[in-house]
N, C-alpha and C positions, 0 to 999 in steps of 0.2 A: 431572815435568810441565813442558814450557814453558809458558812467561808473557809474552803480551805487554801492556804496558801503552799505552793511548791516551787524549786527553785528549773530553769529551763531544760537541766540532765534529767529530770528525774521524770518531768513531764514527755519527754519523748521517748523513754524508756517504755512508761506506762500512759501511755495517751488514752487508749481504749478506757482504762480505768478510770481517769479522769472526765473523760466526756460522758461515762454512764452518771456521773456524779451528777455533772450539770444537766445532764437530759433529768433527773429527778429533782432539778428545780437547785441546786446547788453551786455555790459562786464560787470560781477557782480563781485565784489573785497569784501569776506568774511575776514569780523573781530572777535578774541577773544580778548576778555578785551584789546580793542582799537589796536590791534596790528594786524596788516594785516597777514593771515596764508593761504588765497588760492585764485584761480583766477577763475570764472567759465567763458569760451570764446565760443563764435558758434564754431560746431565741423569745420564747412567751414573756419575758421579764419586762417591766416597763422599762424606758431609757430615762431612766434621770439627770442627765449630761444634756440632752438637747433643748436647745433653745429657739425660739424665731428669729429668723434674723431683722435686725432692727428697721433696716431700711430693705424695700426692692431692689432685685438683684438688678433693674433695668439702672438705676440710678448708676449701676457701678462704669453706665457705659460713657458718662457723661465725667466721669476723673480724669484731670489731667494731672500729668506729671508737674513737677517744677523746672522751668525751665532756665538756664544758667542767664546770668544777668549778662555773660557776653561768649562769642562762641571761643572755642580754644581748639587749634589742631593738634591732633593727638601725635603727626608724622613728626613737627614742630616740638611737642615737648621729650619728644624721645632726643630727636638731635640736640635738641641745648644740652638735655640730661649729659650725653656722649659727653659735648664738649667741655663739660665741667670736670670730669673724670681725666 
């Protein structure tokens, strides 16, 4: 696949141009101050980025937090805080 890279000025300058690019199948790789931040690909391309997620999503209902091993008030450490100042 060709690749061309631009940096975000120049792509919004000429966006129409760009996206005729990738409509004929062509990978646009968007730069800010030199540092690659996005990819624009034909919507036909495959995704080579995605994955399965490992576990069902139903699992995630069943996480718990960690819970502190004793409670602390928050009103409480604001005034000691105070009084230490």
């Amino acid at each position: 696949m060709v690749m061309s890279i631009v940096n975000v000025a120049t792509l919004k300058e000429k966006l129409s141009y760009y996206l005729k690019r990738v409509k004929e199948g062509e990978e646009v790789v968007v730069t800010s101050h030199r540092q690659r931040v996005a990819r624009i690909l034909p919507a036909s391309a495959p995704e080579s980025q995605s994955t399965e997620p490992s576990r069902p999503v139903k699992d995630l209902l069943k996480l718990r937090g960690i819970k502190p091993r004793r409670t602390i008030s928050a009103v409480g450490t604001l005034l000691e805080d105070r009084q230490r100042r």
